[in-house]
C-alpha positions in Angstrom: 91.3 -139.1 -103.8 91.6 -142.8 -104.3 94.7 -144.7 -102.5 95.7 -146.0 -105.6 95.8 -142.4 -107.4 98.1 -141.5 -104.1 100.3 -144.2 -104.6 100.9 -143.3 -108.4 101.2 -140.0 -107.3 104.4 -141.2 -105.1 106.1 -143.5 -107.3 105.8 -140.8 -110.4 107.7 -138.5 -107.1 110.1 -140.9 -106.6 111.6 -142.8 -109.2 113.4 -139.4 -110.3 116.8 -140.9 -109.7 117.3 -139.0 -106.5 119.8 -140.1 -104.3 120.8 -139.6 -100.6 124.4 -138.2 -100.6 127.2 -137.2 -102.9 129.1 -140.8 -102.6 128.2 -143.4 -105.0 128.5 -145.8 -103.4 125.7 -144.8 -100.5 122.6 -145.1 -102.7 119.4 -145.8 -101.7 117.3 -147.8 -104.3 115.0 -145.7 -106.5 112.1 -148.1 -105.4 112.7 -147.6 -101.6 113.4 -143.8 -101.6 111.9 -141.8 -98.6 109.6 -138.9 -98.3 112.2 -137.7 -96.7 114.9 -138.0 -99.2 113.2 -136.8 -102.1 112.5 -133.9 -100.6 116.0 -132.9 -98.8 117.8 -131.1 -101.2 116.9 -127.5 -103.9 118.1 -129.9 -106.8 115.2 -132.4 -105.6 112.6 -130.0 -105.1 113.6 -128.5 -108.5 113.0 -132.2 -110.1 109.6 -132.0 -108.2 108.7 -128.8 -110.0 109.7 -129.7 -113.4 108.0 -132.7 -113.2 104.6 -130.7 -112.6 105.0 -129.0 -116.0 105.5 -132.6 -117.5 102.2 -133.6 -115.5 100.4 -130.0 -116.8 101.5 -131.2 -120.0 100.2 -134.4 -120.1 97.5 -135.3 -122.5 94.7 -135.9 -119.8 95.0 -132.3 -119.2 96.6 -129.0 -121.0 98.3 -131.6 -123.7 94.3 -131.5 -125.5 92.0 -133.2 -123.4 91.0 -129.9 -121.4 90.1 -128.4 -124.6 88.6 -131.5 -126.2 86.2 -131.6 -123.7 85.4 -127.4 -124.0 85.0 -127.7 -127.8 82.8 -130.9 -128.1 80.4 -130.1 -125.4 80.4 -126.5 -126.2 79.8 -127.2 -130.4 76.9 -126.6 -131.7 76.9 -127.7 -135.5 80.2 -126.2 -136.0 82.0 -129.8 -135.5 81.5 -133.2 -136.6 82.9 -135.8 -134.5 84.6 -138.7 -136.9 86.6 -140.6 -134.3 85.5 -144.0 -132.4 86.4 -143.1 -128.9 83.5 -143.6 -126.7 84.8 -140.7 -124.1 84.7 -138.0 -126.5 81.8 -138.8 -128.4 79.9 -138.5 -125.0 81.3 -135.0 -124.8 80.0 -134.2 -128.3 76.6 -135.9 -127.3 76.2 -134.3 -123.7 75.3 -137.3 -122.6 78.6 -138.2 -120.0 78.6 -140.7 -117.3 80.0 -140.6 -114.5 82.8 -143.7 -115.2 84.2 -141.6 -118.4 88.0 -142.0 -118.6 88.8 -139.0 -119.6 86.8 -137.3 -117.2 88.3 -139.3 -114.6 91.9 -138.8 -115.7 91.5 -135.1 -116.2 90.3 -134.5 -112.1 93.2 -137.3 -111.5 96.0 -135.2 -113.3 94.6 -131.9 -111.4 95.3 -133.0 -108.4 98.8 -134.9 -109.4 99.6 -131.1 -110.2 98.3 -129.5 -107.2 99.6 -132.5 -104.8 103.4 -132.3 -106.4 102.7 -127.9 -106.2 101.8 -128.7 -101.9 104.8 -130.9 -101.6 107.3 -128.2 -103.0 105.7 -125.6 -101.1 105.8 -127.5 -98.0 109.3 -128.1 -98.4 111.0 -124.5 -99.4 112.7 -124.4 -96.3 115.7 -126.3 -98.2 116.2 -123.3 -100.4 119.4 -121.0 -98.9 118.8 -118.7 -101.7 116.0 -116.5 -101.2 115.7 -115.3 -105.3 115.6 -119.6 -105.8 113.4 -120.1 -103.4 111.0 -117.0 -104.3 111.0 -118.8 -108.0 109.8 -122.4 -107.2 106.9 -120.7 -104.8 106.0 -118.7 -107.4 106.3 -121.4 -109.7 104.3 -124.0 -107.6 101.8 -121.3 -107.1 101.1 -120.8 -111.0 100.6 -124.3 -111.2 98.4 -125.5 -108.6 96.4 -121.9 -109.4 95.9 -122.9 -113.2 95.1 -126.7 -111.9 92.0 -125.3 -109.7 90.8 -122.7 -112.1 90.2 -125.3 -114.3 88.7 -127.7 -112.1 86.4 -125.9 -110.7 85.5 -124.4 -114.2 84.5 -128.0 -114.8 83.5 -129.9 -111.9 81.2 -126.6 -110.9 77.9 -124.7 -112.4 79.1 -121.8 -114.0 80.2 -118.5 -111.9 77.9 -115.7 -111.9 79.5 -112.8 -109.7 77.3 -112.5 -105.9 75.1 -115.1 -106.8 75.9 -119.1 -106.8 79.7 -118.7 -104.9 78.0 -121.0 -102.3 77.5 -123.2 -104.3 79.8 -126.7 -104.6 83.1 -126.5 -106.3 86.0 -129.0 -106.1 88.0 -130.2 -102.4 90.7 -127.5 -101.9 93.7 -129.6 -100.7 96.5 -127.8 -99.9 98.7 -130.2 -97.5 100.9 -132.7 -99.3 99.8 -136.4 -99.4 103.2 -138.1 -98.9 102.2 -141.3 -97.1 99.6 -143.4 -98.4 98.7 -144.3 -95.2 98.0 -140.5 -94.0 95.4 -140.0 -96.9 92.3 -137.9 -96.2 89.1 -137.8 -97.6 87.7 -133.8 -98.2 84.8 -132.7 -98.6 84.1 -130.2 -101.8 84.4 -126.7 -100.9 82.5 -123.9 -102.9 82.7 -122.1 -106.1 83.6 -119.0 -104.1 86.4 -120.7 -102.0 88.0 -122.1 -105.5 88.2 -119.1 -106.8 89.7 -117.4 -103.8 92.3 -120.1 -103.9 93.1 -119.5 -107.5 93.5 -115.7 -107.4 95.5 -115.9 -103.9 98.0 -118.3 -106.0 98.4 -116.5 -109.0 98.2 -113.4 -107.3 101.3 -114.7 -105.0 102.8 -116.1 -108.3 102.9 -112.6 -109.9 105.0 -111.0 -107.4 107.6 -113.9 -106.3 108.0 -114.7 -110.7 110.9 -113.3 -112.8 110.0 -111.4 -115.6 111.7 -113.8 -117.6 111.9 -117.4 -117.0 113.0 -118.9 -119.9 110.1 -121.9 -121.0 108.9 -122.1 -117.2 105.9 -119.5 -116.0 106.7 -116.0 -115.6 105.2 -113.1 -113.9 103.4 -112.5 -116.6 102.1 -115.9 -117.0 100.6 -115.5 -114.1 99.6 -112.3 -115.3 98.1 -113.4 -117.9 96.3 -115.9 -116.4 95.0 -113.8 -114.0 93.5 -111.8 -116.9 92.0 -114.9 -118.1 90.7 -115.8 -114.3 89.0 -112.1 -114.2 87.2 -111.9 -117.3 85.7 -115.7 -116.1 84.7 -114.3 -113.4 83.0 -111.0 -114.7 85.8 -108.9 -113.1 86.3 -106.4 -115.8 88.6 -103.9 -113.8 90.6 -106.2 -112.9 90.7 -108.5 -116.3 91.6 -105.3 -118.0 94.2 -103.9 -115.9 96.4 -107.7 -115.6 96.3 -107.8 -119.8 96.9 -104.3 -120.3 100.0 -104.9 -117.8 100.6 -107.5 -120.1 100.6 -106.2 -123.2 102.8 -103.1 -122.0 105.3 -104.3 -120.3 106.4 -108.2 -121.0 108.0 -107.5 -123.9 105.9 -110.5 -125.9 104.8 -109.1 -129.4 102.2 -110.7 -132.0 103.7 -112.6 -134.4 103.6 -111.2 -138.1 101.5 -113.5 -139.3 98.7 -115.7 -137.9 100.3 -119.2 -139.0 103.2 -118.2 -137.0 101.8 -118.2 -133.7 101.3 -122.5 -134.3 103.1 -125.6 -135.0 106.4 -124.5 -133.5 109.0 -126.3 -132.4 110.2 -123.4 -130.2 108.3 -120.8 -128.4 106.4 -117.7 -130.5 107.5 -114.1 -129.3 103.5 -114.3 -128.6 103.9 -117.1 -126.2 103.3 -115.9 -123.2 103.8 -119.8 -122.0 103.3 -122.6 -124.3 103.9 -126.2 -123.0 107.1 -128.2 -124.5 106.6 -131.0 -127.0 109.2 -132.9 -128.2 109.6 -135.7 -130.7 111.6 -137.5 -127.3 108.9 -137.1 -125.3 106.8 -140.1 -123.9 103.7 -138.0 -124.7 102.9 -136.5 -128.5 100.5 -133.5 -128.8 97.2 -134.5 -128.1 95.5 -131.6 -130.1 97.2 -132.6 -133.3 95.9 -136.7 -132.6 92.3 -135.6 -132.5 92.3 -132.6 -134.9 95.0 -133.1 -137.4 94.7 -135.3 -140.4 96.2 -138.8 -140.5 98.6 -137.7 -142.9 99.9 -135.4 -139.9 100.2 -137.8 -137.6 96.1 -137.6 -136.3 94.0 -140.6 -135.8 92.0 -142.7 -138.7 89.1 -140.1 -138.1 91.3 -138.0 -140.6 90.3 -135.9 -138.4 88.6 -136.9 -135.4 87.2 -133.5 -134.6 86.4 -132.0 -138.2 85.0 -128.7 -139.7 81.8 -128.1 -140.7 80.5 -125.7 -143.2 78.5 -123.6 -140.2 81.7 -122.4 -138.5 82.6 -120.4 -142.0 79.8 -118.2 -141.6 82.0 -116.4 -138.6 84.8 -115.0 -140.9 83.5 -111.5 -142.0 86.2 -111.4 -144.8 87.0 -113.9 -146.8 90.7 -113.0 -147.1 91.4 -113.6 -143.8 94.0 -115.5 -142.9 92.0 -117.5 -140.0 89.6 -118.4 -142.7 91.6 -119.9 -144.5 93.6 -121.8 -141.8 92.2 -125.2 -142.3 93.1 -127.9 -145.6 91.2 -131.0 -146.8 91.5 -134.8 -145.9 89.8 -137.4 -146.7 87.0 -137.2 -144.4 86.6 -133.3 -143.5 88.3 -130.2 -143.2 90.7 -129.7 -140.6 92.2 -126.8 -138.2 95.9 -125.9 -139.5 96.5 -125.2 -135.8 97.2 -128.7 -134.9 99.0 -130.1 -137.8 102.3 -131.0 -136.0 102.4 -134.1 -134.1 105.5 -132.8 -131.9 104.5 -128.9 -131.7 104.5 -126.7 -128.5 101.0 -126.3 -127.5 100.5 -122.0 -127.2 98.4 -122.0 -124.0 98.6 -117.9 -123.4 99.2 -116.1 -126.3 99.4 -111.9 -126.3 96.8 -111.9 -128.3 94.0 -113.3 -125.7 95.5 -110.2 -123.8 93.6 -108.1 -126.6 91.0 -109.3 -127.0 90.6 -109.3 -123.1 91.5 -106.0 -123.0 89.0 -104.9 -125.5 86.0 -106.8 -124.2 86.8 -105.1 -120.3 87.5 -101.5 -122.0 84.4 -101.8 -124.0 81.9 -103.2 -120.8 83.4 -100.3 -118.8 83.2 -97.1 -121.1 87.3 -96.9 -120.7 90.2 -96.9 -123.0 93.1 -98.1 -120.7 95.9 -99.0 -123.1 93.8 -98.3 -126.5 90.4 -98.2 -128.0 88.7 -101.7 -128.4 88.7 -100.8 -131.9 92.6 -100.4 -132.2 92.8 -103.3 -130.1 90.2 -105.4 -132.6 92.2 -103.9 -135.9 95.5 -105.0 -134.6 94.5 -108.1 -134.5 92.8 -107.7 -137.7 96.1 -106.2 -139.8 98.1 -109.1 -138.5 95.2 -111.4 -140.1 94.6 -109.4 -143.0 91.6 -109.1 -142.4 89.9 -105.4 -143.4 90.2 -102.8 -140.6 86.2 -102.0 -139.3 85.5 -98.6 -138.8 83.7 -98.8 -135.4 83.1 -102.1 -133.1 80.2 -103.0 -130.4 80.6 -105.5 -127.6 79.3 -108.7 -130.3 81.3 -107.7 -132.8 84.4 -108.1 -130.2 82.7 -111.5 -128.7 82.9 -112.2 -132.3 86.3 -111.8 -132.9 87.9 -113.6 -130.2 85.8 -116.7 -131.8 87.4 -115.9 -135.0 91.3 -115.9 -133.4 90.5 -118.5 -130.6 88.6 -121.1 -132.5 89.6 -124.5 -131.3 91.9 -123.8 -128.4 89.8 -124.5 -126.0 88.0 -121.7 -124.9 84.7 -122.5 -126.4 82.6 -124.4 -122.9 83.9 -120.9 -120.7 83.5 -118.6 -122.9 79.8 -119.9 -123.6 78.9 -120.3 -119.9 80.5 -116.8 -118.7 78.4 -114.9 -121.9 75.2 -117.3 -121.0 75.5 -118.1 -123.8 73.2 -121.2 -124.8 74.3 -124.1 -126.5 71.5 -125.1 -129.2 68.4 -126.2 -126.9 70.6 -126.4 -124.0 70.7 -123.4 -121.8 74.1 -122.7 -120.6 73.8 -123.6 -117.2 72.4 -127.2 -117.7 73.7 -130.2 -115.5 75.2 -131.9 -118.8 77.7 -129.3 -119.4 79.4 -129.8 -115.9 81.2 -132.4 -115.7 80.5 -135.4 -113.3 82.6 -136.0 -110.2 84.6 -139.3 -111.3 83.0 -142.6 -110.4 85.9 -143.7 -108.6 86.1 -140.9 -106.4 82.2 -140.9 -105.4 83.4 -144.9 -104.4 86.4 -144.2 -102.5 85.4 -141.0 -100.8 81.8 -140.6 -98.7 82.4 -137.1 -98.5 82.4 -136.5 -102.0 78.8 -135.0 -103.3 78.1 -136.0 -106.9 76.8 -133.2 -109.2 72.9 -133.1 -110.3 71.8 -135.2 -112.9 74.9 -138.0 -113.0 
């Protein structure tokens, strides 16, 4: 990491407000606060925390730029880029280089997350109360866990189970970087060791979490995402086993109907965790700037990211309600998922968790929780869509494009089912991202990718 990206790292730490003691009068300027001070009291660590969700949230990462970069370099004729920004349009080329802002800013934020996530857990010694203290581990773990599973998902060739773990992932850091001065340059680890690091976090995460923890991660957030984390992987067992436990037993139900799972100012009851958006914030919804029409608050591309005609030929019935979840503009057709500027962004809904569930049951010959076919119709009913008598793995794969279109799943889901896109097989060099410029300049240790 660059010593610049540190020192924003530590002025975004500590110009919180924190201050030293109860009396008012004994202050210490926001601009001269300590390591040491920011990190002496539960109330500060808490701040910490929070402010990780804010980071997640941010638009160079879960707040749309994640999935911007999955659906463009993942599209194949189902898209058509309108927009002027240079960074995207070399997603939707695959042609990237290695100096691509958003590329660079989407590594940066990662390890603002996991940094912030090693600096609470470094310091939960502060906690007296053990139930506190098991939360904001737990918490921290989730975080950092999601921040590496998707780094290395980006930064790395795809996983393929016994085969490439050797090969190089992203730097596993997990000591806080406090001091500018005490910055260290790591080397990148392997596929293998990323993963390891993200199922030993969420696993952890799972069993210190509450059930229920309000807008914050739960257990079964981290349940859920361990679901999500398996089926990458090709871990069907497992992938089955976390979203049944889901879907059983965290109380999160499928909305009634498909347009209410989006564009909600307050959680779903499918929201397994959705990040906050608020018309306060600093930061609007980045998925409604580059796919919703400029009458709803999206960009002059009205909309950047539109629909072609190709992607129709997915819906099987044409009175389904995800078929008909787009409207004009001037210049395309456009997702109805992202039509609110201020909208919580739905980041694990339940029903992923079924169609995770079906796709394990149906690999393994197995019917934990129900039949891939009642899993397939529920989600069917709930889109009106007509109920199918029987269902094969492709029709399942199918599916989950139909109810996941556009929230970011399309570069993973593509690379785990080798999936090709177009002419480009699914393991090419241009679907991996490049490690950022300005960390190949400010750290020799750093190994770029092939073909950047």
């Amino acid at each position: 990491m660059k010593k610049s990206k540190v020192y924003t790292i530590l002025l975004s730490l500590f110009v919180l407000g924190f201050t030293a003691c109860d009396d008012n009068l004994d202050v210490e300027p926001e601009q001269d606060l300590s390591p040491e001070v920011a990190t002496a009291t539960p109330a500060n660590i808490q701040n910490i925390l929070v402010g990780m969700y804010t980071e997640a949230r941010e638009n160079d990462s879960y707040g749309g730029h994640i999935a911007l970069a999955s659906e463009l370099l993942a599209d194949d004729d189902h898209l058509s880029w309108n927009g002027t920004y240079v960074q995207p349009a070399e997603f939707d080329e695959k042609a990237i280089l290695a100096d691509n802002s958003y590329v660079r800013d989407i590594w940066m934020n990662g390890y603002e997350i996991i940094n912030q996530a090693n600096i609470v857990l470094a310091n939960l010694d502060v906690f007296e109360d053990e139930d506190a203290r098991a939360q904001v581990e737990g918490e921290a773990k989730f975080l950092r866990g999601l921040a590496y599973f998707d780094l290395v998902r980006l930064f790395s060739m795809p996983y393929e189970m016994g085969a490439n773990g050797g090969e190089l992932g992203v730097p596993i850091v997990l000591e806080p970087v406090l001091d500018a001065s005490a910055i260290v340059y790591p080397a990148r680890n392997t596929i293998e060791e990323g993963y390891s690091q993200v199922l030993n976090d969420l696993t952890d995460a799972y069993a210190l979490l509450p059930e229920d923890n309000g807008y914050y991660a739960s257990k079964y957030s981290a349940q859920g995402l361990l679901a999500r984390v398996y089926l990458q992987r090709g871990d069907y067992e497992q992938a089955r086993d976390a979203a049944d436990d889901v879907i059983e037993n965290s109380g999160f139900e499928l909305v009634s109907d498909f347009s209410e799972a989006f564009n909600n100012d307050e959680n779903s009851n499918e929201d397994i965790l959705a990040f906050q958006v608020t018309s306060q914030d600093a930061s609007w919804n980045a998925f409604n700037e580059f796919w919703g029409g400029y009458d709803y608050g999206g960009r002059s591309g009205d909309p950047d990211l539109s629909i072609t005609e190709e992607h129709f030929d997915i819906y099987d019935d044409p009175n389904d309600d995800r078929a008909m979840f787009f409207y004009e503009t001037d210049r395309g057709i456009a997702t109805l998922k992202w039509q609110s500027q201020y909208a919580n962004i739905p980041f694990i809904r339940l029903a992923e968790m079924y169609l995770i569930r079906a796709e394990a049951n149906e690999r393994l010959g197995t019917e934990v929780g129900a039949t891939p076919l009642e899993d397939i119709n529920t989600l069917r009913a709930r889109a009106n869509a007509s109920l199918l008598d029987s269902v094969d793995l492709e029709e399942i794969l199918m599916e989950r494009r139909r109810e996941l279109a556009f929230e970011g799943f399309a570069l993973f889901d593509a690379k785990r089912l080798k999936r090709d896109i177009g002419d480009i097989p699914y393991n090419a060099n241009n679907l991996v991202l490049p490690i950022p410029l300005r960390e190949m300049d400010a750290n020799e240790e750093l190994v770029q990718n092939p073909g950047y």
